[in-house]
Each structure stands twice: as structure tokens, then as C-alpha cells.
C-alpha positions as CSV (number, residue, x, y, z in Angstrom):
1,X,-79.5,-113.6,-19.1
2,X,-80.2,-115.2,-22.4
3,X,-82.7,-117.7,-22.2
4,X,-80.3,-120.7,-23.3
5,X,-78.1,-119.9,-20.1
6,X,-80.6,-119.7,-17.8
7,X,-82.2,-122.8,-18.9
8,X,-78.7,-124.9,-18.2
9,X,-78.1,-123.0,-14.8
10,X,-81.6,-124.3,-14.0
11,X,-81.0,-127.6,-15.3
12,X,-77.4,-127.9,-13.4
13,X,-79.2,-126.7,-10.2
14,X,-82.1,-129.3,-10.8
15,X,-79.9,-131.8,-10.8
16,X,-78.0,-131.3,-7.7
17,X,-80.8,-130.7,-5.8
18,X,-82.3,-134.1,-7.2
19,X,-78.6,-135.7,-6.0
20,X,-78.8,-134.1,-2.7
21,X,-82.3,-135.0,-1.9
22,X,-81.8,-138.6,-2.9
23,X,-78.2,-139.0,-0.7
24,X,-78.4,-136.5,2.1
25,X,-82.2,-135.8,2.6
26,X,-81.6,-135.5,6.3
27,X,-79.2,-133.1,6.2
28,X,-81.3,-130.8,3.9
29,X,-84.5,-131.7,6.4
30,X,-81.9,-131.3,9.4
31,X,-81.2,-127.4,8.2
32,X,-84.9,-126.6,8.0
33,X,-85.6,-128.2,11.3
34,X,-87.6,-130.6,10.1
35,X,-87.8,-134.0,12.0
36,X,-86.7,-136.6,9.5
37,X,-89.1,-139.8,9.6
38,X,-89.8,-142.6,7.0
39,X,-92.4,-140.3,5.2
40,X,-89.5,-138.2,4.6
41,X,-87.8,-140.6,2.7
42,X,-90.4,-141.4,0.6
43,X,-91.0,-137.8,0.3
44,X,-87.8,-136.8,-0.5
45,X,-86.8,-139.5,-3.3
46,X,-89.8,-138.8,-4.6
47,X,-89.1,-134.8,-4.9
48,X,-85.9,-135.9,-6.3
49,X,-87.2,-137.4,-9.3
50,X,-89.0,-134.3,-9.8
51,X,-86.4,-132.5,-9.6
52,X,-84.2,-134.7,-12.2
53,X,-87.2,-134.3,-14.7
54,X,-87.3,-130.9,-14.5
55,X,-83.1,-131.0,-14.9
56,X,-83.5,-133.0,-18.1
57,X,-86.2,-131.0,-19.4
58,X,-84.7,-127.9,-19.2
59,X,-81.9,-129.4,-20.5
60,X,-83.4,-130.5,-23.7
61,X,-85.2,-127.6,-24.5
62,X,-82.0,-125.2,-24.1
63,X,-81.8,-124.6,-27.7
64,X,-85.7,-123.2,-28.1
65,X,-86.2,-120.9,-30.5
66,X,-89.5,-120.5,-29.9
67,X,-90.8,-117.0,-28.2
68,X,-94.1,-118.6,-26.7
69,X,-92.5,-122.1,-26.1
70,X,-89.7,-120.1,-24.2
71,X,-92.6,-117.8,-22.3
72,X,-94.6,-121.4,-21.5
73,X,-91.7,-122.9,-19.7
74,X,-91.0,-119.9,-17.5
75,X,-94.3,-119.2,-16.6
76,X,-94.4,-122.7,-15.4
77,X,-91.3,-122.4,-13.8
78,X,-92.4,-119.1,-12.4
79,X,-95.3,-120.5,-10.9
80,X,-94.0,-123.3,-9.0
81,X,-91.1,-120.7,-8.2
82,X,-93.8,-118.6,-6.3
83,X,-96.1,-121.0,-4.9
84,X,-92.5,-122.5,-3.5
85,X,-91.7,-119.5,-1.7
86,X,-95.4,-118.8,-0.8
87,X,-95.5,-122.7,1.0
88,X,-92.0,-121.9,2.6
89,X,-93.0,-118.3,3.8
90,X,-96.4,-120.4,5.6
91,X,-94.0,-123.8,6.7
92,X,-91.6,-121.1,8.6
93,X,-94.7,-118.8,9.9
94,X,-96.2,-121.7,11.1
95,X,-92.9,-122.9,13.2
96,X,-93.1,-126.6,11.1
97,X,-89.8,-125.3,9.9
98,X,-86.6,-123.5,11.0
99,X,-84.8,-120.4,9.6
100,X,-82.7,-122.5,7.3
101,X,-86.2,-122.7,4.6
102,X,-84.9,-119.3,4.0
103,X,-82.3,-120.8,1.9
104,X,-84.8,-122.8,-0.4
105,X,-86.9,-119.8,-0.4
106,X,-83.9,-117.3,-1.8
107,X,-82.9,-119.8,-4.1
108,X,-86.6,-120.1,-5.4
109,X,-86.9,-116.4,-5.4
110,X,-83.7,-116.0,-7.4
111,X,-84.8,-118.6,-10.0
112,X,-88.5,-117.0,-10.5
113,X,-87.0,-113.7,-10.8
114,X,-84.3,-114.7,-13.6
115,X,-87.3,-116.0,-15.3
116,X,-89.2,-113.1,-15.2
117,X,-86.6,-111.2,-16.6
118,X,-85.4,-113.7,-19.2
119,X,-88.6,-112.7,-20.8
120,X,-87.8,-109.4,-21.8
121,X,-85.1,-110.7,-24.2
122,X,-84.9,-112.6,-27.4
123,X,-82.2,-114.0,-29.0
124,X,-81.8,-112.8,-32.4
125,X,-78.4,-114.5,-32.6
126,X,-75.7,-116.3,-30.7
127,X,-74.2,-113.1,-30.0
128,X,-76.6,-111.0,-29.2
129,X,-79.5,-109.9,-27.2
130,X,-82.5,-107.6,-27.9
131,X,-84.9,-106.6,-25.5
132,X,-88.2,-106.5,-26.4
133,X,-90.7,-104.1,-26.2
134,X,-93.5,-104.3,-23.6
């Protein structure tokens, strides 16, 4: 997947997630089994805002051109992708959290996968991709 795509699924998905955790943090918290108290409020707005700066951000920088600006956003995504999953994998171990983390932790492995693979391409132009050499 070209890196422009990727970046605006990314961004659309950012932003939902920052909609739902804002409005229906309980019933995100509910699925994982977590007991929702006022720290999960705070919490979850909180991780909302992240999530909407991260939206906008990827957003903006759709259109990069840029081979190592391009590699410096997804190793960043990439690594809060993994230690995600990694956090998720010890929440649900440690019974804090139900099966339904499994979700969050598919839908983090799918995003740090896309960007691992996003960066054996290059554009070269709009219509075509290229991949590169490793």
C-alpha cells in the first residue's frame, strides 16, 4: 500500500478511535473487561486527544515525498504499534483485561505491519509503485 493511502487509513482510524474514546469510553473499557471508574475518564479523554493528534498529523503529512521523513513516521508508528500490542499481550496475561483487548491488539498488529511493509515502496509517481531494494 502506497504510503499516501496508508497515511489517510491511519489518519481516518485515529480519528474514530479519538471519537469513540471521548463518547463511548465505557463501552470500549466494558469489551476489555475493564471496570470503568473516574480515572478512566480522565484516562480515556486524555488518549483521545492523542489519538486526534496523531489523526491530524498523519493527515498533514499524506503528501510526503520524503524517503526518510516517510521511514521516521512509521518507525514511530511502528513502535508505539508494538509496545501496544506488547502492553495488551501483558494487560490480558495478567487477567486486568478480558479477551476483547484482542481486538485493539489485531488492529495494532495490522497497523504496524502495513507500516513495515509500506517501507519497501516508493512512489515514483501517482500511478505507480516501485519496490525498493533491500
Amino acid at each position: 500500500m502506497p504510503f499516501k493511502a496508508l497515511s489517510i487509513l491511519t489518519a481516518a482510524l485515529c480519528l474514530v478511535l479519538a471519537v469513540v474514546w471521548f463518547v463511548l469510553p465505557d463501552w470500549i473499557l466494558a469489551n476489555w473487561h475493564v471496570a470503568y471508574l473516574e480515572v478512566g475518564t480522565l484516562e480515556s479523554r486524555r488518549m483521545a486527544c492523542l489519538f486526534l493528534a496523531l489523526g491530524v498529523i498523519l493527515f498533514g503529512l499524506r503528501h510526503l515525498r520524503s524517503r526518510e521523513t516517510q521511514q521516521a513516521l512509521g518507525k514511530g508508528i511502528i513502535a508505539a504499534c508494538a509496545s501496544l500490542i506488547v502492553l495488551g499481550l501483558y494487560e490480558r496475561i495478567s487477567h486486568h483485561a478480558g479477551n476483547g483487548i484482542f481486538a485493539a491488539i489485531g488492529l495494532e498488529s495490522a497497523i504496524c505491519c502495513a507500516f513495515l511493509s509500506v517501507g519497501r515502496f516508493s512512489v515514483r509517481d501517482d500511478a505507480k509503485l516501485v519496490v525498493q531494494p533491500r
